[in-house]
N, CA, C and O atoms as a DFTB+ gen file, in Angstrom:
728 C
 N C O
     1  1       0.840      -1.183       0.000
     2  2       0.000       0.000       0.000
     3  2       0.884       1.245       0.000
     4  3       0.846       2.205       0.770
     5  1       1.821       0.971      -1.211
     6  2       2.645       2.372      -0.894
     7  2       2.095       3.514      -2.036
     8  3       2.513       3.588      -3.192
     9  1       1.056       4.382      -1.426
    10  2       0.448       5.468      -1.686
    11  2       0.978       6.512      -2.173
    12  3       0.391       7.118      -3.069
    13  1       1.987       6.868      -1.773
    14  2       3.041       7.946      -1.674
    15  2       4.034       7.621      -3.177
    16  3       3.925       8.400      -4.124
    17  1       4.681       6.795      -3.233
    18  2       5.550       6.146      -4.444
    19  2       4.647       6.364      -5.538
    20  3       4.891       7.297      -6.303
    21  1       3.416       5.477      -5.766
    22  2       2.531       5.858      -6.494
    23  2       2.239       7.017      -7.078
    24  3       2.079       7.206      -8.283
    25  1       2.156       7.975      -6.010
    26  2       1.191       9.757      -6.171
    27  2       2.770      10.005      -7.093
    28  3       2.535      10.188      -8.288
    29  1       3.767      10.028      -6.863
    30  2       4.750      10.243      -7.217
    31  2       4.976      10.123      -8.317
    32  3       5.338      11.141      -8.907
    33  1       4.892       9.126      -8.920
    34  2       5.299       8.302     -10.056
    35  2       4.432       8.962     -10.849
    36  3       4.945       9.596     -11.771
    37  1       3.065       8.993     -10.726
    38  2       1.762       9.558     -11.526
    39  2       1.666      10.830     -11.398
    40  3       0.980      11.368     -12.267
    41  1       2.186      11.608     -10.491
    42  2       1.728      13.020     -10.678
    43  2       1.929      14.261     -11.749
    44  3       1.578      15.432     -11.603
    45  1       2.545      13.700     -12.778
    46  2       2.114      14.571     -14.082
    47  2       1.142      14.200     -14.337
    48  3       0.614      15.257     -14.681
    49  1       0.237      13.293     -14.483
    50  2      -0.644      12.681     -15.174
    51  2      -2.386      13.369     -14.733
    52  3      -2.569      13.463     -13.520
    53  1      -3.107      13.640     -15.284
    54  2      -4.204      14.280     -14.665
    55  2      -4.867      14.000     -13.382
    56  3      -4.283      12.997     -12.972
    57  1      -5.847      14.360     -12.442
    58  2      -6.483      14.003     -11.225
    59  2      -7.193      12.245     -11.343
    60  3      -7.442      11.386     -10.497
    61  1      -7.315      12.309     -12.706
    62  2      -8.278      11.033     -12.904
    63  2      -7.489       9.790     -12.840
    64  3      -7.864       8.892     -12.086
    65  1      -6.228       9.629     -13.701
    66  2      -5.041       9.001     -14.010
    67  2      -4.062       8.759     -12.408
    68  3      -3.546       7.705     -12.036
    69  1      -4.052       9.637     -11.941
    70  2      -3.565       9.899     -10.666
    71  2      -4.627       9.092      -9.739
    72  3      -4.264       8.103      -9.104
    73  1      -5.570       9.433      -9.712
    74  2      -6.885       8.508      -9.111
    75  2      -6.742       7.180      -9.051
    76  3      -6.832       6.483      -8.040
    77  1      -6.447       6.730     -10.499
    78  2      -6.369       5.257     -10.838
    79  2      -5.507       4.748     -10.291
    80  3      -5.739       3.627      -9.838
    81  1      -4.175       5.329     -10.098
    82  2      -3.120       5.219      -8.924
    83  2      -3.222       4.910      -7.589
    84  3      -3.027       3.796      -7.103
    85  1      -3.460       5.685      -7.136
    86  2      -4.147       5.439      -5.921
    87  2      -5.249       4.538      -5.265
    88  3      -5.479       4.617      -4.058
    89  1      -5.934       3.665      -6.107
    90  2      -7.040       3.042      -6.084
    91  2      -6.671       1.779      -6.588
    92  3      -7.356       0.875      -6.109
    93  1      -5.768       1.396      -7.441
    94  2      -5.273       0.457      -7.725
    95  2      -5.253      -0.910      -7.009
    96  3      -5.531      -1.956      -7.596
    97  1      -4.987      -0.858      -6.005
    98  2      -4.855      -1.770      -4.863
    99  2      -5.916      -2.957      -4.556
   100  3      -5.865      -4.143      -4.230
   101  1      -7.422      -1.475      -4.989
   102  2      -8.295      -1.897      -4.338
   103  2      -9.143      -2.659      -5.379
   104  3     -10.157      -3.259      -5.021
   105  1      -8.686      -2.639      -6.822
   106  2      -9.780      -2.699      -7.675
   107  2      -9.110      -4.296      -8.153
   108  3      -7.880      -4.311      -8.101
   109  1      -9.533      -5.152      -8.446
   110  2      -9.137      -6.645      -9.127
   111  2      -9.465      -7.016     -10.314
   112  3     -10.536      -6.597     -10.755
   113  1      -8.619      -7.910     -11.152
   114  2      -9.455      -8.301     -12.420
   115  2      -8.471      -6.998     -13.339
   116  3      -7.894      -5.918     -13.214
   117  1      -8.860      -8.181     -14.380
   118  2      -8.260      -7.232     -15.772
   119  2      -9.488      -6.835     -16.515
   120  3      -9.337      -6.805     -17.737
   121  1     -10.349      -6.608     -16.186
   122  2     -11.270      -5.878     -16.994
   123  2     -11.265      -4.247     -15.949
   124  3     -11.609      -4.071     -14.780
   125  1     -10.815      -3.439     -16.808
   126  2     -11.251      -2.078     -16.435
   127  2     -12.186      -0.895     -16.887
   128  3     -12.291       0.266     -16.491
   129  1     -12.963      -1.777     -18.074
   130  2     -13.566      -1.353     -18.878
   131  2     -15.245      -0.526     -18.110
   132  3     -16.139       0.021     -18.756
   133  1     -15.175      -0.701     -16.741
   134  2     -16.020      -0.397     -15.864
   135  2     -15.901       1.444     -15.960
   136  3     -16.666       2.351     -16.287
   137  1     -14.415       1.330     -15.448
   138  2     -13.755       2.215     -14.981
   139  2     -13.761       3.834     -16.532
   140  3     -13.911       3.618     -17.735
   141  1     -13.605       4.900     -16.040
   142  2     -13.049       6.014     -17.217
   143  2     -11.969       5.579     -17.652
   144  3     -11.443       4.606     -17.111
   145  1     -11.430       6.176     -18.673
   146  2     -10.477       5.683     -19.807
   147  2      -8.978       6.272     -18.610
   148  3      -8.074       5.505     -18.277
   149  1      -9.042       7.291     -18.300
   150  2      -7.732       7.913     -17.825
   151  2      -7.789       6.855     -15.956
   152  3      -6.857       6.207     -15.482
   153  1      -9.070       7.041     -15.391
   154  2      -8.561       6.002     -14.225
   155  2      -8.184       4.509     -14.768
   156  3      -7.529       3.822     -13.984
   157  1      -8.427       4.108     -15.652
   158  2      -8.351       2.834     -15.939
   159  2      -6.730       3.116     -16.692
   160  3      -6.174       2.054     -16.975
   161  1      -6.110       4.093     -16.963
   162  2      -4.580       3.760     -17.534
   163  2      -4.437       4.028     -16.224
   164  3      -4.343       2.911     -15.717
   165  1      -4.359       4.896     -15.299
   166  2      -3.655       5.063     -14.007
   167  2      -3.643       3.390     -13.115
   168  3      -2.824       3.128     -12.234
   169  1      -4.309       2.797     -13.408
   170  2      -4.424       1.241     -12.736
   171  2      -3.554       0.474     -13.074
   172  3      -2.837      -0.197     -12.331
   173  1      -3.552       0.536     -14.776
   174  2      -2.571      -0.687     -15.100
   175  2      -1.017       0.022     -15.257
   176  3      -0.150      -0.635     -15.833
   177  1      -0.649       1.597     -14.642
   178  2       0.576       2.488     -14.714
   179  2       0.697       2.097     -13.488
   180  3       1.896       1.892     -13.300
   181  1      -0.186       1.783     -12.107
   182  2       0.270       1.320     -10.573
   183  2       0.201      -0.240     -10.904
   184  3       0.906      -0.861     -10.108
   185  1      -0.423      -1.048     -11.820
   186  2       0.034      -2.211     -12.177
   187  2       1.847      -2.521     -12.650
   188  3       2.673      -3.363     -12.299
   189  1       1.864      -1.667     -13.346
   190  2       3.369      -1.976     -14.101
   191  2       4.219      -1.619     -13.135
   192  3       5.276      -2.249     -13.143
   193  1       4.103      -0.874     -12.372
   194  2       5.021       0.191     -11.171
   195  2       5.501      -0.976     -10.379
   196  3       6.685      -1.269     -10.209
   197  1       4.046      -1.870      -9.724
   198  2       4.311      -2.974      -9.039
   199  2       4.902      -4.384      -9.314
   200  3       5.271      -5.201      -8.471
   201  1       4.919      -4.522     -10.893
   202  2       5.678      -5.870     -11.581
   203  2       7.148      -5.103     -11.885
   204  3       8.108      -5.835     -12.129
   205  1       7.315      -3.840     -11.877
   206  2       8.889      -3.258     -12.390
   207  2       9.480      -3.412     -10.979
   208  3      10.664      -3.736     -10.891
   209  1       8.755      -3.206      -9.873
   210  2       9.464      -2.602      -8.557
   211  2      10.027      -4.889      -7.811
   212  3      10.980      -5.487      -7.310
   213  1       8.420      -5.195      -8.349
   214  2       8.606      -6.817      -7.748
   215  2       9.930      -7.566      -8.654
   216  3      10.282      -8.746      -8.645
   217  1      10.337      -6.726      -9.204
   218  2      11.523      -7.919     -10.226
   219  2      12.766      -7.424      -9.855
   220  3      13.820      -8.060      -9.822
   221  1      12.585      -6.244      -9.576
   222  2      14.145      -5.265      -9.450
   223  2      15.160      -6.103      -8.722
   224  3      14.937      -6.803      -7.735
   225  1      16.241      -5.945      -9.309
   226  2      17.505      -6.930      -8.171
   227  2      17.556      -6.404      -7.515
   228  3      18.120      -6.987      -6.590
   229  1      17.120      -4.818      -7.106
   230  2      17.436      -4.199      -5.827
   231  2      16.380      -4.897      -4.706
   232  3      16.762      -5.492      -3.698
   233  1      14.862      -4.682      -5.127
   234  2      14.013      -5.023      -4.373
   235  2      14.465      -6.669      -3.998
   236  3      14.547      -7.106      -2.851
   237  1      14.663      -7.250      -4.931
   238  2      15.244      -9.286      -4.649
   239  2      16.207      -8.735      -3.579
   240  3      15.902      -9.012      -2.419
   241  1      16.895      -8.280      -3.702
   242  2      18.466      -8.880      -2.955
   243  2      17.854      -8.003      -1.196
   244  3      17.980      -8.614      -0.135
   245  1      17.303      -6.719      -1.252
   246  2      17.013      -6.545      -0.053
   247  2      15.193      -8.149       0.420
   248  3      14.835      -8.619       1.501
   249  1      14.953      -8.252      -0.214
   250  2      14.300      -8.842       0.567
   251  2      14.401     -10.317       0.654
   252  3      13.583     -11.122       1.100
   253  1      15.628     -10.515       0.112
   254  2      16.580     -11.902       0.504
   255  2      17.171     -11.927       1.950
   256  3      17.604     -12.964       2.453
   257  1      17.160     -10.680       2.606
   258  2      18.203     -10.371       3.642
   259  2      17.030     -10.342       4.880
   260  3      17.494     -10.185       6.010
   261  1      15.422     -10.492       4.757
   262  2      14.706     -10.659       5.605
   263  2      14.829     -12.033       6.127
   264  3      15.342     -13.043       5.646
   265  1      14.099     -11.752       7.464
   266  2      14.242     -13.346       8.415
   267  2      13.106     -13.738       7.220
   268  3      12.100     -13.173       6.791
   269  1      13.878     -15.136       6.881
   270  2      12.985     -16.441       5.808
   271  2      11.734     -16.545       5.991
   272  3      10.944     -16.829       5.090
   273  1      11.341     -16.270       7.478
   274  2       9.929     -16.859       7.755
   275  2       8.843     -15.652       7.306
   276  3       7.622     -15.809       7.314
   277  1       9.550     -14.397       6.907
   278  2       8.732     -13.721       6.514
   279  2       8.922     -12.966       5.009
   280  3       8.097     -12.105       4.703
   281  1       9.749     -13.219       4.306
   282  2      10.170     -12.657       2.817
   283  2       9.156     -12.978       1.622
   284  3       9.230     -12.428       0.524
   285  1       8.094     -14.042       2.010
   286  2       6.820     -14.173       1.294
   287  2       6.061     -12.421       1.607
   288  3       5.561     -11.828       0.651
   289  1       6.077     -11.784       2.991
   290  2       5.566     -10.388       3.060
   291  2       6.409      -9.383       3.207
   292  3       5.958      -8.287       3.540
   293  1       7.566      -9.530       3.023
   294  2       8.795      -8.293       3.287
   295  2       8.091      -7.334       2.209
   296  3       7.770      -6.203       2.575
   297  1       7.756      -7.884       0.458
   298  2       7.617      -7.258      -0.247
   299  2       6.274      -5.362       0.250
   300  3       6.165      -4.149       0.071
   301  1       5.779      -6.333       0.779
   302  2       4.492      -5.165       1.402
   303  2       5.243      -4.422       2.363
   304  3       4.969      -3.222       2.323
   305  1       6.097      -4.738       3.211
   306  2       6.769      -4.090       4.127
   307  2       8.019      -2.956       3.479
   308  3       8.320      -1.853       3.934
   309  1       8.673      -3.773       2.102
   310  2       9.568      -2.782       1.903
   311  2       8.665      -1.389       1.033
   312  3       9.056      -0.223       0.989
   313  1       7.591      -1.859       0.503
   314  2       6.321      -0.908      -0.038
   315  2       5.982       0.094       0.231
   316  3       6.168       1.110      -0.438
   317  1       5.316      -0.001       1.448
   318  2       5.153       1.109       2.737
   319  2       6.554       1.983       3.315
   320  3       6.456       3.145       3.709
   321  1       7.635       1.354       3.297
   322  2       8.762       1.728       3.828
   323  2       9.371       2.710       3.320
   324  3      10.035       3.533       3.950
   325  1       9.052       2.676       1.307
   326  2       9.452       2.941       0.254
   327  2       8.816       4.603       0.454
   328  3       9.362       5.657       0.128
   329  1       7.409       4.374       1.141
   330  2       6.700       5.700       1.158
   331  2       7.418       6.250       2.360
   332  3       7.792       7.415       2.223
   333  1       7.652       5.759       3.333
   334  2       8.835       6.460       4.600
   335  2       9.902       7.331       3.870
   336  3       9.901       8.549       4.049
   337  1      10.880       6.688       2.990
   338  2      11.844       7.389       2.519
   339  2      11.527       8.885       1.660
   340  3      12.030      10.004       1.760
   341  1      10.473       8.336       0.801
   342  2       9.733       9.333       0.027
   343  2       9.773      10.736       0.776
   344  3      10.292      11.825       0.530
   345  1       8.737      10.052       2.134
   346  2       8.155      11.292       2.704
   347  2       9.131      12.046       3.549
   348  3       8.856      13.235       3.714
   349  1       9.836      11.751       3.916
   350  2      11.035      12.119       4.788
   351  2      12.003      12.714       3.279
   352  3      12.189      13.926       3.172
   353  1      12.340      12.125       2.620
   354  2      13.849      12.943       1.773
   355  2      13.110      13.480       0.780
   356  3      13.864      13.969      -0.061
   357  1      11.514      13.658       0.390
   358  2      11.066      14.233      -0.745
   359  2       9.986      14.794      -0.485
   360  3       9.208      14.651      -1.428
   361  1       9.580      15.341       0.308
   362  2       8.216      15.665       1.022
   363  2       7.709      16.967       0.142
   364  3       8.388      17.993       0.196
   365  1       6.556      16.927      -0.642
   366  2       5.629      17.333      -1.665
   367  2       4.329      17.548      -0.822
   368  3       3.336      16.824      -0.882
   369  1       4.454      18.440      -0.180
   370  2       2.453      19.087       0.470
   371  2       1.618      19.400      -0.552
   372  3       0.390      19.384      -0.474
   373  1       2.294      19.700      -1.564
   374  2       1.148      20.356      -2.484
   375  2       1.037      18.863      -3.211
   376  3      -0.056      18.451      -2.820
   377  1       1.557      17.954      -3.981
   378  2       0.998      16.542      -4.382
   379  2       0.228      15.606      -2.724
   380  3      -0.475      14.659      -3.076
   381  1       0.274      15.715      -1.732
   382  2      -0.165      15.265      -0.957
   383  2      -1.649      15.651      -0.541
   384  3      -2.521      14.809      -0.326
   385  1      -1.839      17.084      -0.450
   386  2      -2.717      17.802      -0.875
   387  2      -3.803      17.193      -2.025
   388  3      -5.004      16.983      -1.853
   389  1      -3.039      16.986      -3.193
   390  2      -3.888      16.840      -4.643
   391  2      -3.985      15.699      -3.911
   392  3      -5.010      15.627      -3.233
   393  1      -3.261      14.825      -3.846
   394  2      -3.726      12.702      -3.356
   395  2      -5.183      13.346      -2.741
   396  3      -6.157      13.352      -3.494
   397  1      -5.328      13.963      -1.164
   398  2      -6.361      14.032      -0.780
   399  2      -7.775      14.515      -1.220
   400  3      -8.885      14.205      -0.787
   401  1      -7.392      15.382      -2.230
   402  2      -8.717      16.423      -2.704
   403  2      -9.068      15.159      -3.790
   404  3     -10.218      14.773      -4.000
   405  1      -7.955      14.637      -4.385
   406  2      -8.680      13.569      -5.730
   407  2      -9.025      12.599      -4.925
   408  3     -10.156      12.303      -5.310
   409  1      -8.686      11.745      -3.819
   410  2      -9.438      10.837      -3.265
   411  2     -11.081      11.206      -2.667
   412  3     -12.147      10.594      -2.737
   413  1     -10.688      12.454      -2.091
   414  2     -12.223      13.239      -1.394
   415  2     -13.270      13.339      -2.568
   416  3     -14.474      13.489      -2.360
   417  1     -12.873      13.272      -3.450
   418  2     -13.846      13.888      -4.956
   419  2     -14.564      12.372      -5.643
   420  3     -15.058      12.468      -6.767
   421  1     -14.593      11.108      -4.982
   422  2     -14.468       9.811      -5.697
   423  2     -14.405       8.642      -4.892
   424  3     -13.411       8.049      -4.473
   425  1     -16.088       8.301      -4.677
   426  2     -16.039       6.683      -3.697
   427  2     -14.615       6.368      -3.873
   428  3     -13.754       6.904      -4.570
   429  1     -14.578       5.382      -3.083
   430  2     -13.374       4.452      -3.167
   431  2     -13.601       3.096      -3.017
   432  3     -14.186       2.581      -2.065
   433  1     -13.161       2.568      -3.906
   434  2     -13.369       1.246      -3.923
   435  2     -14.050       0.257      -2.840
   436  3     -13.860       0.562      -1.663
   437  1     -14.575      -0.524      -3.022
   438  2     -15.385      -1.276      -1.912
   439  2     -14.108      -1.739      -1.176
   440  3     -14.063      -1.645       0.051
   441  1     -13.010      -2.264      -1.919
   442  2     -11.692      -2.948      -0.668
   443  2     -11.100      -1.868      -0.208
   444  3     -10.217      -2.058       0.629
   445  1     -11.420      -0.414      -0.626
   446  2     -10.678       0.283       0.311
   447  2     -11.676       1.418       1.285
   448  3     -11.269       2.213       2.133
   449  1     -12.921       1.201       0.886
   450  2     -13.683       2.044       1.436
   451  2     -13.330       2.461       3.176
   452  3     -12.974       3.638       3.215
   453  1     -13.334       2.086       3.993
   454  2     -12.711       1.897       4.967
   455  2     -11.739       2.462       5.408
   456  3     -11.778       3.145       6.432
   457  1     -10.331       2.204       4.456
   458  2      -9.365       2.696       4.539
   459  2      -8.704       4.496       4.226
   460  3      -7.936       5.215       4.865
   461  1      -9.397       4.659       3.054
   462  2      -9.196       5.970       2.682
   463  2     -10.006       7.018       3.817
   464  3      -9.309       7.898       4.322
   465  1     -11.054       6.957       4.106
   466  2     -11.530       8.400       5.150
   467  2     -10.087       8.405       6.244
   468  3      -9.577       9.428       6.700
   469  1      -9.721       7.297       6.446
   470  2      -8.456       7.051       7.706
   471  2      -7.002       7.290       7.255
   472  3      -6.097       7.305       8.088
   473  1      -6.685       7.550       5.433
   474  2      -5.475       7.898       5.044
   475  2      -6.051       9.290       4.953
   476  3      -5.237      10.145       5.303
   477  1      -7.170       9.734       4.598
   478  2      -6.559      11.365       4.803
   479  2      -7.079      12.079       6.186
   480  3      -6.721      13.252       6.299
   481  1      -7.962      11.482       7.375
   482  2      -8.165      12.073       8.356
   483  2      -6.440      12.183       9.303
   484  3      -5.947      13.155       9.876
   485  1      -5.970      10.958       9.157
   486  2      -5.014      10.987       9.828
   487  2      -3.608      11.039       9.220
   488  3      -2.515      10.625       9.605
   489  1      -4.047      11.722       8.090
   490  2      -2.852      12.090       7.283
   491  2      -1.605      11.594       7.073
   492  3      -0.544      12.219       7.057
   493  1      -1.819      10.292       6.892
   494  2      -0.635       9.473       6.471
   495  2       0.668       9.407       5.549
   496  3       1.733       8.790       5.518
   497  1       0.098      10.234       4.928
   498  2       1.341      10.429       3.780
   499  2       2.011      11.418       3.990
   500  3       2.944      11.827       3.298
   501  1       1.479      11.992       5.208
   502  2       2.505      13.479       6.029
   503  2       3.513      12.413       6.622
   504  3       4.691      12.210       6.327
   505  1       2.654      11.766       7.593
   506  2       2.821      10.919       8.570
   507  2       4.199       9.459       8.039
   508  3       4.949       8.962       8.879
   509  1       4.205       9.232       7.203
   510  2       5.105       8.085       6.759
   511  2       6.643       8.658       6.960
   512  3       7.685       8.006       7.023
   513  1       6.485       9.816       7.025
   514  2       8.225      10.470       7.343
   515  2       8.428       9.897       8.588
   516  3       9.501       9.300       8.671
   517  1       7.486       9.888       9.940
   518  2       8.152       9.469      11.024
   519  2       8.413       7.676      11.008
   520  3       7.635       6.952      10.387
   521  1       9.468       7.181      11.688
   522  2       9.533       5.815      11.444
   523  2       8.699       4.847      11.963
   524  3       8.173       3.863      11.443
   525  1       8.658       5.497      13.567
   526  2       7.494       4.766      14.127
   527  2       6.236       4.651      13.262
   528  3       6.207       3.550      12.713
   529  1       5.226       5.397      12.970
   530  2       4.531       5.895      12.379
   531  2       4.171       4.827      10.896
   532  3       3.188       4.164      10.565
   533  1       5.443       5.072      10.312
   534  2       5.682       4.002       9.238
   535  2       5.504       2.309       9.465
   536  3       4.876       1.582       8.696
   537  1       6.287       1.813      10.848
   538  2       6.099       0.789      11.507
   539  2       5.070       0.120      12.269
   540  3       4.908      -1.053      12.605
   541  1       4.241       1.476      12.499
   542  2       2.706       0.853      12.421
   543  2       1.785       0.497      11.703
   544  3       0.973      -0.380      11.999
   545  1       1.811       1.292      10.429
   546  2       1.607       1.072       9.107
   547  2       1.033      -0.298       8.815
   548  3       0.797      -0.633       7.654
   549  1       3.482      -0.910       8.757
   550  2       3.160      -1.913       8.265
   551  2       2.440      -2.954       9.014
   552  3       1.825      -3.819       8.390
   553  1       2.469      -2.943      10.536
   554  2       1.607      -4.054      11.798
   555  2       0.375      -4.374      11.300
   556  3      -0.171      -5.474      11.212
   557  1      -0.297      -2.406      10.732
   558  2      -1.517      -2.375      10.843
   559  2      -1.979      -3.003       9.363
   560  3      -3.005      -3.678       9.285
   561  1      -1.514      -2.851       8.716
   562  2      -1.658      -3.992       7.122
   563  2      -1.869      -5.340       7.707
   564  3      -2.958      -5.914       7.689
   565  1      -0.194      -6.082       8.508
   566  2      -0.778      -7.253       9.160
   567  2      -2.198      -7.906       9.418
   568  3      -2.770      -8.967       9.168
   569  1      -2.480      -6.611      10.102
   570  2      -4.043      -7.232      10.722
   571  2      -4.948      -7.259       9.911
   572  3      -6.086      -7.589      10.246
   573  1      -4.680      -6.971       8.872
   574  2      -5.648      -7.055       7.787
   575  2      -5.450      -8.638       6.970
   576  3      -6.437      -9.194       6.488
   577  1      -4.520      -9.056       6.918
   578  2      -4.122     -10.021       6.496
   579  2      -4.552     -11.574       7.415
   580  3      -4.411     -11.697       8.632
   581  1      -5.060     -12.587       6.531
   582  2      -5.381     -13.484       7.794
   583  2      -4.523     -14.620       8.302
   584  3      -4.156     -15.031       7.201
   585  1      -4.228     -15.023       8.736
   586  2      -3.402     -15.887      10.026
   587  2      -2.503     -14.810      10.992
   588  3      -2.860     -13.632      11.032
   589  1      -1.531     -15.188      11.628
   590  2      -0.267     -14.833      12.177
   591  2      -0.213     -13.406      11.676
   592  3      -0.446     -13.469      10.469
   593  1       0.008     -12.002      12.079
   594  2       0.999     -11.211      11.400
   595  2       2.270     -11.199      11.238
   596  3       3.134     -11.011      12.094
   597  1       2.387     -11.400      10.138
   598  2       3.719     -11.507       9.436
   599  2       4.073     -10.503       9.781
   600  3       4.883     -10.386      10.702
   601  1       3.404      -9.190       8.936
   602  2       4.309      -7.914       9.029
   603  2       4.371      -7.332      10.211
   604  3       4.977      -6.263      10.280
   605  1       3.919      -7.751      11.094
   606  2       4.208      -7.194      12.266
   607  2       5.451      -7.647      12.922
   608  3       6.025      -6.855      13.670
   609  1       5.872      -8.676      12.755
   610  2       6.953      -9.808      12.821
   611  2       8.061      -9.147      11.915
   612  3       9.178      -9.170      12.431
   613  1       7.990      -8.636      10.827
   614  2       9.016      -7.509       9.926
   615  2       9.455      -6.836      10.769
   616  3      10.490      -7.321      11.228
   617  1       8.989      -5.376      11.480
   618  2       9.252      -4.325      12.212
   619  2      10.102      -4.681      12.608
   620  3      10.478      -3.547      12.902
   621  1      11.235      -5.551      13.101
   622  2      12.475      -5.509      13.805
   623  2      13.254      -5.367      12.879
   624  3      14.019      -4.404      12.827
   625  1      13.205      -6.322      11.953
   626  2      14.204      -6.252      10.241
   627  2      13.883      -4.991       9.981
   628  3      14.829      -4.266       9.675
   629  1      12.616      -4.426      10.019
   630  2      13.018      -2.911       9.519
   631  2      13.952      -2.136      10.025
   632  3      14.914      -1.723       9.377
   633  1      13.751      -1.914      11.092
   634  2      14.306      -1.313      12.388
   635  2      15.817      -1.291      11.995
   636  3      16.510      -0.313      11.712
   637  1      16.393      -3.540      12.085
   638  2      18.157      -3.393      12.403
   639  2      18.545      -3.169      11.146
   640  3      19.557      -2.488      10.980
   641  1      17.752      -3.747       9.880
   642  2      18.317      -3.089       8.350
   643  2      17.815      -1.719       7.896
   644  3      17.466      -1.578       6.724
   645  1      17.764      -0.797       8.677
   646  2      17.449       0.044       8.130
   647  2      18.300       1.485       7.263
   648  3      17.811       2.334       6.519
   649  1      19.521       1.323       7.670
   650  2      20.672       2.019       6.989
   651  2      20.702       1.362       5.600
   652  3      20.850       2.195       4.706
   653  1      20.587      -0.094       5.121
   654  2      20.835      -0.928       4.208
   655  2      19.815      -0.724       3.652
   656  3      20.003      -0.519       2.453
   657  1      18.598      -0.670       4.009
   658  2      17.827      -0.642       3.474
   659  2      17.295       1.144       2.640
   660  3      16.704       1.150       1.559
   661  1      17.572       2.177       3.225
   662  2      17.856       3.271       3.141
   663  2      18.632       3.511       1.770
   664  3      18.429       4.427       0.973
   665  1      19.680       2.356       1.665
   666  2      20.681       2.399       0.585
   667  2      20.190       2.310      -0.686
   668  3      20.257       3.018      -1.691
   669  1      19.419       0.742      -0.256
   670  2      18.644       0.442      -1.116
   671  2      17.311       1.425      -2.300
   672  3      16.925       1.378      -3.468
   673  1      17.089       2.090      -1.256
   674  2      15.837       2.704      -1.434
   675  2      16.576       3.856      -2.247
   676  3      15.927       4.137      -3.254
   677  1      17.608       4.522      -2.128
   678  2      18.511       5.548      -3.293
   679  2      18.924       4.884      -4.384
   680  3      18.959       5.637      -5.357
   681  1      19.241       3.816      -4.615
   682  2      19.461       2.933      -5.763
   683  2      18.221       2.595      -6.428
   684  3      18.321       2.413      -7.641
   685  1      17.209       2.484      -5.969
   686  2      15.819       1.771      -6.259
   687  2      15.207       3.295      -7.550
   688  3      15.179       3.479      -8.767
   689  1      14.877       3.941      -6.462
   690  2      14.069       5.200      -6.961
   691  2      14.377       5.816      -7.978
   692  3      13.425       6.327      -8.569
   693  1      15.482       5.977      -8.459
   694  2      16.199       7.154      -9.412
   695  2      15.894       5.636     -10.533
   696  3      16.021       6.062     -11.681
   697  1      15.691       4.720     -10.560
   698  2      15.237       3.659     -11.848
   699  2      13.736       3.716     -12.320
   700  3      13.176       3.485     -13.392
   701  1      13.322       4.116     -11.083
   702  2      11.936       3.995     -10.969
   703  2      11.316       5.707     -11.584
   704  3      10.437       5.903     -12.424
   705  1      11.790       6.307     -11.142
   706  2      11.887       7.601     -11.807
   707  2      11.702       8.064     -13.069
   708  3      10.818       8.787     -13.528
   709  1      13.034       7.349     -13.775
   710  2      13.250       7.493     -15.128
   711  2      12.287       6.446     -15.633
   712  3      11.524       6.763     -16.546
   713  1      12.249       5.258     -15.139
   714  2      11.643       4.017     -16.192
   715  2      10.411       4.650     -16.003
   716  3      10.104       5.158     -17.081
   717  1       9.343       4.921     -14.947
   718  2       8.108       5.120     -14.963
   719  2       7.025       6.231     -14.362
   720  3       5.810       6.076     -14.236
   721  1       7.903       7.510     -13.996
   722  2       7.958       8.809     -13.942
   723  2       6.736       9.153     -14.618
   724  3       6.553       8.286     -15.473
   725  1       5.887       9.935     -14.641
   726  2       4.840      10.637     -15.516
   727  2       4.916      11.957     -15.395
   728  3       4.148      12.680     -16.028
């Protein structure tokens, strides 16, 4: 659910396109033909974002370095984390701003209905700069998830790799930038 990476990546792209971004998560199925023409490219642009970011040797090799029992969910953890770095070394009020006014303007998906009044009441994408903050995040995804929380079980790997992972995240972005920038 990294919101922030997303708004990023899409924010040349109009409110609608940008929309589709953001909503992505929540919507399933390859038919988007439901959807407007510009939210429906913004879906399969947070589609591609997420098969470019899931292959990267950067993203493999850091989430090779998680405890085993959880590297099936590191990927969601380094996600969210991804929006930590964002918000802390790139912090954009005025695109954070637009995320909120285009989410406020546009149900939200039935899987995220729920979730969105609570990303912009409690302003999360301000909020992902602090670490704690970020580390609840990922717990609070956990609980959404059913058995065991995994990602709650992450938060320490975040914590002791987090210089490495930091590294990672400057190597990562400037690819991500150029390859899929709008």
């Amino acid at each position: 659910m990294n919101f922030l990476a997303h708004a990023w990546l899409a924010r040349g792209g109009n409110d609608a396109f940008l929309y589709g971004n953001l909503i992505a998560d929540g919507v399933k199925g390859p038919h988007l033909s439901d959807w407007p023409a510009d939210v429906a490219r913004g879906i399969r642009h947070h589609r591609l974002v997420d098969a470019t970011i899931d292959s990267h040797p950067v993203l493999l090799a850091a989430r090779a370095r998680a405890p085993r029992e959880g590297r099936r969910y590191a990927g969601i953890a380094l996600d969210i984390l991804w929006d930590h770095f964002i918000a802390r070394q790139h912090a954009d009020t005025a695109l954070v701003r637009r995320c909120y006014r285009v989410l406020e303007a546009q149900p939200a998906p039935q899987r995220l209905v729920s979730m969105i009044p609570a990303l912009i009441d409690e302003d999360w994408l301000t909020g992902y700069a602090d670490f704690g903050f970020t580390c609840q995040a990922v717990a609070g995804v956990g609980q959404r998830l059913s058995g065991p929380n995994r990602l709650a079980a992450l938060v320490p790997w975040l914590e002791d790799d987090y210089a490495a992972l930091e590294r990672d995240f400057h190597r990562l972005w400037p690819d991500l930038l150029d390859q899929l920038g709008v």
